[in-house]
C-alpha positions in Angstrom: 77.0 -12.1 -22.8 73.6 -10.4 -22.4 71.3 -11.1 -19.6 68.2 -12.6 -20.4 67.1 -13.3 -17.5 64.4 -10.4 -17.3 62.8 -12.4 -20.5 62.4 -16.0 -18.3 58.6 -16.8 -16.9 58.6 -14.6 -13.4 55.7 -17.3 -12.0 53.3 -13.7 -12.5 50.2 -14.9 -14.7 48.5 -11.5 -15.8 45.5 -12.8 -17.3 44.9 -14.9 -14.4 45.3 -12.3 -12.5 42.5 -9.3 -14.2 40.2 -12.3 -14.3 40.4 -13.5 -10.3 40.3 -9.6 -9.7 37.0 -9.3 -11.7 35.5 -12.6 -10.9 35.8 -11.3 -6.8 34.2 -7.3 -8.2 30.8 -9.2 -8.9 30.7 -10.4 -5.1 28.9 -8.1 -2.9 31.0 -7.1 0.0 28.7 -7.9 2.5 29.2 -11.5 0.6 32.2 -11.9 0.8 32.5 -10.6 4.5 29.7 -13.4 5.6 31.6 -16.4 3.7 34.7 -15.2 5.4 32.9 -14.9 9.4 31.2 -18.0 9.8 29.1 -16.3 12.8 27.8 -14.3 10.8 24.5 -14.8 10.7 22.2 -16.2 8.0 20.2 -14.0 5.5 16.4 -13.9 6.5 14.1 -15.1 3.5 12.4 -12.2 2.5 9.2 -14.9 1.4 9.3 -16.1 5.3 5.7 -15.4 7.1 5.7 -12.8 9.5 3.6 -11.8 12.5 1.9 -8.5 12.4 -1.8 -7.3 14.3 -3.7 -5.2 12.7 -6.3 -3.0 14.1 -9.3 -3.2 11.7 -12.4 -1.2 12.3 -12.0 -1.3 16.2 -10.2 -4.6 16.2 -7.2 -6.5 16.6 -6.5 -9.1 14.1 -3.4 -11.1 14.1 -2.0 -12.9 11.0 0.6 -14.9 10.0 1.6 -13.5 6.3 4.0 -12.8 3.9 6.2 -9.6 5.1 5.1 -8.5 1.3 1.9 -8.6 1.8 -0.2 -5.0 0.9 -2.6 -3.9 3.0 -5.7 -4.7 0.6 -4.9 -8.5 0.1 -4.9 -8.8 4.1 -8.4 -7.8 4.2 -9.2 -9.3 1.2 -7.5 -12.6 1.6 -6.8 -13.0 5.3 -9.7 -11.5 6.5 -12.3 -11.9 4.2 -13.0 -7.9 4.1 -14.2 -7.7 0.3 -15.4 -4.3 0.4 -12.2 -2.8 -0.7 -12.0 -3.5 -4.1 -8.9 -4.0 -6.1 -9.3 -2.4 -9.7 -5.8 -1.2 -10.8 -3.9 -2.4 -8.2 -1.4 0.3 -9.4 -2.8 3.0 -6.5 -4.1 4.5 -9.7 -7.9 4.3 -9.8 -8.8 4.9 -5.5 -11.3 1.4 -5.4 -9.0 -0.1 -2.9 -8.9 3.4 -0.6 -9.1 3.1 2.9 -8.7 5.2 6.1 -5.9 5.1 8.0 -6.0 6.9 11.1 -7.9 10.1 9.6 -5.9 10.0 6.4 -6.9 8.0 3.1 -4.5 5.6 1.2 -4.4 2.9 -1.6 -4.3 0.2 0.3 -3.2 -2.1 -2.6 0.8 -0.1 -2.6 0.5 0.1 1.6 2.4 -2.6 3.0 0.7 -4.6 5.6 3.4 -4.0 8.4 3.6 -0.8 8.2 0.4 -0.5 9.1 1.0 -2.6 12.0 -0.2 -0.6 15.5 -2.8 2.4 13.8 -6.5 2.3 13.3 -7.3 0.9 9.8 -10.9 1.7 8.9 -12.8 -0.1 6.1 -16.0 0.3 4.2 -17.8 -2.6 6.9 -16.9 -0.4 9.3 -18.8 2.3 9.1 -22.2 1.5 9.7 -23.4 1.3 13.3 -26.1 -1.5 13.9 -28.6 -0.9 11.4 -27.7 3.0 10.9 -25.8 4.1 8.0 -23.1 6.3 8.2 -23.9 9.7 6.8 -21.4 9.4 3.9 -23.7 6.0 3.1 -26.9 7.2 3.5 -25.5 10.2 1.1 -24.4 8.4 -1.5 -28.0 6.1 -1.5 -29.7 9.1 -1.5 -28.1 10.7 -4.7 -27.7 7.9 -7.0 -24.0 8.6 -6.7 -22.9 5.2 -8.1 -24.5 2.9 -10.9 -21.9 -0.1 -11.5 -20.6 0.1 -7.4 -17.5 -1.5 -8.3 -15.4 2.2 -7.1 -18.1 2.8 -4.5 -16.4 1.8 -0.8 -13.4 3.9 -1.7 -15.5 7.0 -3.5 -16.8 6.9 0.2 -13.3 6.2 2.3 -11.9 9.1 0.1 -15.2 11.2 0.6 -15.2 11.1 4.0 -11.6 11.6 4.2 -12.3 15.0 1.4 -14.8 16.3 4.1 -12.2 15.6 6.9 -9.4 17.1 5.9 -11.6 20.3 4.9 -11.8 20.3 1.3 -15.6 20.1 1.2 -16.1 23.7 0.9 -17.3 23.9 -2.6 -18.0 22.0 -5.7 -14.4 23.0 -7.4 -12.6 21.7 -3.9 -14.8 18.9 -4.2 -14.2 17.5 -7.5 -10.5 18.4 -7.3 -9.8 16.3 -4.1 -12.0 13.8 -5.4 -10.1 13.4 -8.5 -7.9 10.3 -7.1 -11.0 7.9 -7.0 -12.0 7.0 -10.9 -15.4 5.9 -11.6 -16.0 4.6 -15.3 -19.9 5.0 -15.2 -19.1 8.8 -14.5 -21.5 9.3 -11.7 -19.2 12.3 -10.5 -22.0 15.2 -9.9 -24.0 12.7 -8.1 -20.9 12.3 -5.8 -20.5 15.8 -5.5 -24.0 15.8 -4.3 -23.4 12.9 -1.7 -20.1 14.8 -0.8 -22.0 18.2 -0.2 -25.4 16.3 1.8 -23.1 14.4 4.2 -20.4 16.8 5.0 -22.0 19.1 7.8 -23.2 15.9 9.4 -19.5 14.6 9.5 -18.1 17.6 10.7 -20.9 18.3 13.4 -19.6 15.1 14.6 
């Protein structure tokens, strides 16, 4: 007689099989490697508040926020610095610029910590007592803004332009000044400011 016995149910269910072998592929391997050590530890919300100081025109300021949290809504929301303005908030436009250290960023794309431990200067704090600072008194002196929504970071960037030495002429000027948008178009009015205040700046 023939043997049939290759034909009987082995106890081997294939489809059972492919679909416990895809079900476990959609589990991450770190996943599966936490369910399966119960020391390991928990996964940290990423929404939990975090501590972080921030040094903010000469001081320290400690907050309590959300680790997501950009640089521009901690002045804006935690520390009621409205100067920097946020118009895009895209890092698109420049309103929101600010000085960090000596070099100038959106501060609506800069994260909050990673600011954490250098010098974040804003548009309040550049004025000492009653005394403009010369990028100020420059920009009030040419008419170099009408609506003033772009103005505090037209003057972060500006000052940041003279800086980094890109002052040197109108062309340099305007093209290292193109980051910062202004709709009313007051751009040769900045050049102006940029040109008044930058020996001042650089003299010290």
């Amino acid at each position: 007689m023939p043997d049939n016995s290759s034909s009987r149910p082995s106890g081997f269910d294939r489809r059972a099989f492919m679909a416990g072998a895809a079900g476990s592929a959609l589990v991450p391997m770190t996943a599966r490697a936490a369910a399966q050590d119960p020391r390991a530890p928990a996964a940290q919300d990423p929404s939990a508040p975090v501590d972080v100081t921030l040094h903010v025109n000469g001081k320290d300021r400690r907050l309590r926020i959300d680790a997501r949290t950009t640089v521009l809504d901690a002045l804006r929301e935690h520390m009621g610095l409205t100067g920097s303005k946020k118009g895009c908030d895209h890092g698109q436009c420049g309103a929101c610029t600010v000085l960090i250290g000596d070099r100038r960023v959106v501060s609506c794309l800069t994260l909050a910590l990673a600011a954490e431990g250098q010098e974040i200067t804003t548009i309040e704090g550049l004025a000492t007592d009653d005394r403009l600072h010369p990028m100020q008194q420059a920009f009030v002196d040419n008419d170099a803004f009408q609506c003033g929504y772009c103005t505090p970071g037209q003057i972060m960037s500006a000052i940041a332009c003279v800086k980094e030495g890109h002052a040197g002429s109108e062309a340099d000027i305007r093209e290292y000044m193109s980051g910062n948008i202004c709709r009313c178009a007051a751009y040769p009015n900045i050049v102006a400011a940029v040109k008044q205040a930058a020996p001042e700046i650089l003299k010290g």
